[in-house]
N, C-alpha and C positions, 0 to 999 in steps of 0.2 A: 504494500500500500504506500504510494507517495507521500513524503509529508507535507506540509504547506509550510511555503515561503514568508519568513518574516518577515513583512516591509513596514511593520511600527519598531524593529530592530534597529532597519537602514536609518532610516528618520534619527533614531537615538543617537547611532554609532558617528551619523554627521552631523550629528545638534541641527538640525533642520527645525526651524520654525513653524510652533504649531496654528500660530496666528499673526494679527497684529496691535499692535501697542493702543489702547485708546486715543491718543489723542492723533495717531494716523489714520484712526476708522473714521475720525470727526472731520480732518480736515480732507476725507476723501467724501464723506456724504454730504459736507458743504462745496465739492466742487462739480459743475455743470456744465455742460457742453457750452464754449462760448457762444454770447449774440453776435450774427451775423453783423459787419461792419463793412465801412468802405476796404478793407484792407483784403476782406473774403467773399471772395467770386461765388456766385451762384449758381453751382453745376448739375444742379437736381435734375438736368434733362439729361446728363450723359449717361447712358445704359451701363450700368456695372455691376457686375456678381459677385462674391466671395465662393471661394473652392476650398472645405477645408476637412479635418476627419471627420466622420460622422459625428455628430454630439459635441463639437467646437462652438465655444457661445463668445472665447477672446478671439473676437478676428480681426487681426491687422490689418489686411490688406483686403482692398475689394477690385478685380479689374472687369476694362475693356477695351478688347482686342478688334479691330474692325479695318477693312481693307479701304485702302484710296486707289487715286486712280494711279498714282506714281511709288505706290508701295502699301504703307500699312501706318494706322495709327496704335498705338498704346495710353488707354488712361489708368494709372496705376494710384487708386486712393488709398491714404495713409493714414491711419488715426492718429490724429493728433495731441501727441500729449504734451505737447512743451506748454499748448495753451492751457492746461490743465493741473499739472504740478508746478506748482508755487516755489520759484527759486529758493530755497536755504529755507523752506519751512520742513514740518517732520514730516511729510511723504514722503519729499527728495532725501531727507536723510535716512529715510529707512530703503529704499530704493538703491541709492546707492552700494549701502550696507549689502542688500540682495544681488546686485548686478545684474540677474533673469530670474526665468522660473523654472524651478526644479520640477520635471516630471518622473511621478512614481507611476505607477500599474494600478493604485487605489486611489489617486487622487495626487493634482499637482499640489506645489507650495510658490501660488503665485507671487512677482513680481510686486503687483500694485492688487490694490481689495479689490473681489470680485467685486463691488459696488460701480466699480470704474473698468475693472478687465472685462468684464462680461455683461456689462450693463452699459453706462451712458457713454464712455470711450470705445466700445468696440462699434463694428461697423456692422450692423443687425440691420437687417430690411425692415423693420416695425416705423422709420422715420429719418428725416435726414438727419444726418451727424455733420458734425465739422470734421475735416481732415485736412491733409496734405495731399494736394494731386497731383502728380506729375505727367505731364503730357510729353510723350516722344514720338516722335516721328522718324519712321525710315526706310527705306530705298527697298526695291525688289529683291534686293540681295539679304534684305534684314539686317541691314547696317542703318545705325542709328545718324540722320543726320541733323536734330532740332528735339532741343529738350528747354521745358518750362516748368517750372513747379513754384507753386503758392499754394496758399490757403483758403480752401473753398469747403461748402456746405455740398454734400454729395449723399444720393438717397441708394440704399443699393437695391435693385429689384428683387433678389432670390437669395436663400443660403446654400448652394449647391455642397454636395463633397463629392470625392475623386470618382468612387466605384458610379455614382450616377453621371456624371459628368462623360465617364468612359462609354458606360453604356449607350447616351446621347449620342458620341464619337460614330461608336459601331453602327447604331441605327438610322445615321444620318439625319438629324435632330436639334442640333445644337442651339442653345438658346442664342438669340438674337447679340446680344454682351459679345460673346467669345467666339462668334462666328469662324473669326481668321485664325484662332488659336490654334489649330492643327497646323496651318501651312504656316504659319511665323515660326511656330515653336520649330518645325522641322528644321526651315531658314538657321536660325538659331544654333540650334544642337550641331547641324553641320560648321558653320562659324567657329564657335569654343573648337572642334576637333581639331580644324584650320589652324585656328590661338596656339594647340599643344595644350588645352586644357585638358587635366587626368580623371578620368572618370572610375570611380575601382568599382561599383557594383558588387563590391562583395554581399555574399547573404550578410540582412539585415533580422537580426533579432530582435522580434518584439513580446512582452508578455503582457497574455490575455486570457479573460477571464475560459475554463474550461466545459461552460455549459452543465457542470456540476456542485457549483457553490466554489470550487480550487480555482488553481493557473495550471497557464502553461503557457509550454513557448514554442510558438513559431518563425516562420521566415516569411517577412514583411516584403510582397513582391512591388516594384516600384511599377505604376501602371504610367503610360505615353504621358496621360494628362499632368500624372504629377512632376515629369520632366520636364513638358511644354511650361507648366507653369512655373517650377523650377528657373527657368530660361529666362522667362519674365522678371521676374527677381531679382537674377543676377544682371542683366540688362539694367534695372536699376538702381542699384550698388551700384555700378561700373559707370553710369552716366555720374553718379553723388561724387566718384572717387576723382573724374577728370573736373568736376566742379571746385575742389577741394585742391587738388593737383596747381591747379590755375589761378586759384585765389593764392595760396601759402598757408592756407589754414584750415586743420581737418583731422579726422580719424581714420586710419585706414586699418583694414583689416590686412594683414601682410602674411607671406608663404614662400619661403625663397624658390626660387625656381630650382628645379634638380641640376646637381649637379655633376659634369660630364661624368667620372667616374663611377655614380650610381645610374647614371643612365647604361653606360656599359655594362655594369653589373646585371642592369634588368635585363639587358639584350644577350648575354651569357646566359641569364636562367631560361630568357623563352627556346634559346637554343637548345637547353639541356629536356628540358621540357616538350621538344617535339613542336614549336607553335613556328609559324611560320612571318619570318621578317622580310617582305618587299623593298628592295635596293631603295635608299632616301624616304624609308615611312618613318614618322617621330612613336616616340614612346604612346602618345593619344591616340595615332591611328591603330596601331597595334591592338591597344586594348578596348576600343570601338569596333575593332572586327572581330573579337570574340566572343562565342558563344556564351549562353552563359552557366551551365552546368555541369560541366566535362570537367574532371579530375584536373587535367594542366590546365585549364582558365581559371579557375577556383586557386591554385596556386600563384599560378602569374599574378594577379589581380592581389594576392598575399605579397609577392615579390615588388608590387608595383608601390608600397605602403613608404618603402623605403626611400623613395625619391620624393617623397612631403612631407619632411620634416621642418621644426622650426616655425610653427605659425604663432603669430603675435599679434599686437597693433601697436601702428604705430604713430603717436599725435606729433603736431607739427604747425608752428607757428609765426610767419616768418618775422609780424610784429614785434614779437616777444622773443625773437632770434634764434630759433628752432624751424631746421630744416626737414623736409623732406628723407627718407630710407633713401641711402645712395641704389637701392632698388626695391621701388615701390608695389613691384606686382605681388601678384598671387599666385604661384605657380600651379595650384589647383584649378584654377579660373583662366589663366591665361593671361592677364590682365591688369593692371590697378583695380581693388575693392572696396569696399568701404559699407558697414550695416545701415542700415535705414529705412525699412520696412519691414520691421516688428518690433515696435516701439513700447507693445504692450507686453512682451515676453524679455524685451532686452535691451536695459540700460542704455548700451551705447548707441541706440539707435535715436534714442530725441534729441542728442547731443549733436549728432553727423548733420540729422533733418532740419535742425535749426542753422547750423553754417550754409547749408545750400540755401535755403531758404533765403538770409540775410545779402549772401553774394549774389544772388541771381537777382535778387530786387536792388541792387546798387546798395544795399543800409551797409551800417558796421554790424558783425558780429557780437550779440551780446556778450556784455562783461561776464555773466556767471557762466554762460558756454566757454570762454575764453581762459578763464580761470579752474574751471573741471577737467578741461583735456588735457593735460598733464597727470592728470589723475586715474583717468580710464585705461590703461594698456595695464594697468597693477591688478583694478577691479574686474574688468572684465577677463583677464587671464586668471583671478583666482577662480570667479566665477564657472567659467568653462571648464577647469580642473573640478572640482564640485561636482559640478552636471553631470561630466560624463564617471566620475569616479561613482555618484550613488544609482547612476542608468544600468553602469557593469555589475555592480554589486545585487541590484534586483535581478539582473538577469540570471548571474551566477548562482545566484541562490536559486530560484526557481529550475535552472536544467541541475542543480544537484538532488531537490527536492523530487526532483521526476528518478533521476537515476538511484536513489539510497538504498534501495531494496534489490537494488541488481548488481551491487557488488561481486567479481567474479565471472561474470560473463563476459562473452567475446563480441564485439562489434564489429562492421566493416566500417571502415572511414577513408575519407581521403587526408592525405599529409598536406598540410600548406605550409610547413616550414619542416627543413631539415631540423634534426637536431645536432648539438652544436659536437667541435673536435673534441671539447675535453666534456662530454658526454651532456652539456646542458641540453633537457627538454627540447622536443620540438612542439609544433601545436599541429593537431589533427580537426577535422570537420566529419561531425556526426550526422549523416541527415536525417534521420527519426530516430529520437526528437531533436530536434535542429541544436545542434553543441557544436562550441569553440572551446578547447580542452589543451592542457600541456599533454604530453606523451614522452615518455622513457623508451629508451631502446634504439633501435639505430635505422634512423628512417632518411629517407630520400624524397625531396617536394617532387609532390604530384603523384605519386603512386597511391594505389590504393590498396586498404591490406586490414586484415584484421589484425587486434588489438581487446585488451584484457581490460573494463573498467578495474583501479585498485583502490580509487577513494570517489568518496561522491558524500560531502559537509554542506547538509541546508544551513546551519547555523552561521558559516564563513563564505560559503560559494566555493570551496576549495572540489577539484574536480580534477585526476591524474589518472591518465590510461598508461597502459603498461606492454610495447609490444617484445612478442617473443623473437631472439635472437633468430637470423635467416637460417 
């Protein structure tokens, strides 16, 4: 019998907050969508949806995607929360305190009070909201040539999510909103390949509830729509970041670009691995042409891990005599990046949205944004260590919790990592129930091979397979 996952453990073990402070509840249900002013355009005719998991009530962002006669329009709405939290009062200080929102499997531990994540700042079809809209414009090729963004009052028609949104796709349906989003998105995704942006697809674990009162864990398959929308997204970062780039003043999200030597290294493994490299393809095209559940793709895509390293952010100010990253891309993206489109899940995004904002309208930069960015590459890096540290920890505990009672049996799995000369672990890939595991014994990436479960700890997540000598 499985045992069940503790996730009020996770919570303890990372001092995760179990609420918030009074007088942050106060000054979030004394705050209300601002009054429409001459400063905010009135965009309630423009068609826009949100696309988000089923049962999403924080939504960031609301788009619409729609063809011209010389390319494609994008209006990408943004809830607005600078107009919302009060410079240096105790929202902002607890906010920042947070940096995002932590998601568990039983419930998040949001950023800002649902009173405001999920109520009068998210973008809910029940009414217009103020937001931030960004209008881009771009060529048939899906190159961006004309970007604007302010603050406008925007109504969104629908709450869609992905799995219906897909369906629409297949049945040729699409709501009026996202018409173009299949052939932008496409546009797009080819573009980032073009960039040498890295796409790894590895299986994504999620856990969810078991249809028996427990959990369990699957692999979260990524469907078109949430790529095209995806695309979208980073299309908007990537406009915030040349915003930012061009003023002297901003936040970037940074990822050095690989380099040569792991690049070589990865082109060694797909070699060893059997995958095939076309004379002058970059590392992107490589793992854009493969499948995605074959033993060596599964590895490669492990191998691929090793050329994104190093991500950070980085603020920059040229007033205040703070330069630019002597390389400011993203090597994951391809690009310059920069957050600004989930403002209600993460800190540095009302930060970024307020510099574009200020620069595109000719104003200054306000004093308290100019005085925080020196601040945010600490917060939001501890932040993101956090997230993903209590994301793993759920997950590990729930595939130990599946495996406890099977100690001693033998699995098939694939290898995605050798294990090391002086015999460190490698990690192997379980596919039912979907496990990322260490492994003892002497393994070779990409094969596939049976293997002995020899621990499996719900209380730690600790999980070691054990394979037998050749």
């Amino acid at each position: 019998m499985a045992s069940a996952p503790d996730f009020a453990a996770v919570r303890a073990e990372f001092a995760l907050p179990a609420g918030f402070p009074p007088p942050v509840l106060a000054e979030a249900e004394a705050a209300s969508a601002p009054t429409p002013g001459p400063e905010r355009v009135d965009a309630t005719d423009v068609e826009l949806v949100t696309i988000d998991p089923p049962g999403s009530k924080d939504l960031d962002q609301a788009l619409g995607v729609a063809r011209r006669d010389d390319g494609f329009r994008v209006h990408y709405a943004i809830a607005d929360l600078g107009a919302v939290v009060v410079p240096g009062g105790a929202l902002d200080a607890e906010v920042r305190r947070r940096g995002q929102t932590i998601y568990l499997p039983d419930g998040s531990v949001p950023l800002h009070p649902p009173v405001l994540s999920e109520g009068s700042a998210s973008l809910l079809p029940d009414g217009p909201r103020a937001a931030v809209l960004w209008t881009i414009d771009l060529d048939e090729t899906g190159e961006s040539v004309n970007v604007d963004v302010r603050r406008a009052v925007v109504r969104s028609r629908a709450r869609l999510d992905y799995a219906g949104v897909q369906g629409d796709v297949d049945a040729g349906k699409l709501h009026p909103a996202i018409a173009a989003l299949p052939e932008l998105g496409r546009l797009r995704r080819a573009l980032a390949v073009a960039r040498g942006a890295i796409e790894l697809e590895l299986p994504e674990q999620e856990v969810v509830p078991d249809g028996a009162g427990g959990w369990t864990v699957q692999v979260r398959r990524r469907l078109d729509v949430e790529g095209w929308n995806a695309e979208i997204s980073l299309l908007t970062g990537m406009s915030a970041a040349r915003i930012m780039l061009d003023a002297g003043v901003g936040l970037l999200r940074t990822l050095p670009a690989p380099e040569p030597e792991a690049v070589a290294e990865f082109r060694r493994t797909a070699r060893r691995l059997g995958v095939e490299w076309p004379d002058g393809a970059t590392p992107a095209e490589v793992l854009a042409a493969l499948p995605l559940d074959t033993a060596a793709a599964l590895a490669l895509r492990r191998a691929a891990t090793t050329m994104l390293r190093g991500a950070g952010y980085a603020a920059f100010d040229r007033a205040a005599g703070t330069r630019p990253p002597a390389d400011p891309g993203h090597g994951g993206i391809g690009a310059p990046y920069a957050h600004v489109t989930a403002p209600l899940r993460r800190l540095a995004d009302r930060f970024g949205t307020e510099v574009c904002l200020a620069v595109t309208s000719g104003t200054e930069v306000p004093e308290w944004v100019r005085e925080a960015l020196p601040t945010m590459p600490e917060v939001m890096a501890n932040s993101d260590t956090l997230a993903a540290k209590v994301e793993r920890a759920c997950v590990d505990r729930t595939e130990a919790a599946l495996l406890v009672g099977r100690i001693g049996e033998q699995f098939e799995v694939v290898v995605l990592r050798a294990s090391g000369p002086e015999g460190e672990p490698g990690e192997v890939y379980l596919h039912e129930p979907p496990v990322l595991a260490r492994c003892t014994g002497r393994l070779t990436a990409g094969e596939q091979r049976s293997v002995t479960l020899a621990e499996a700890d719900p209380a730690t997540g600790r999980i070691s397979f054990t394979a037998a000598p050749d």
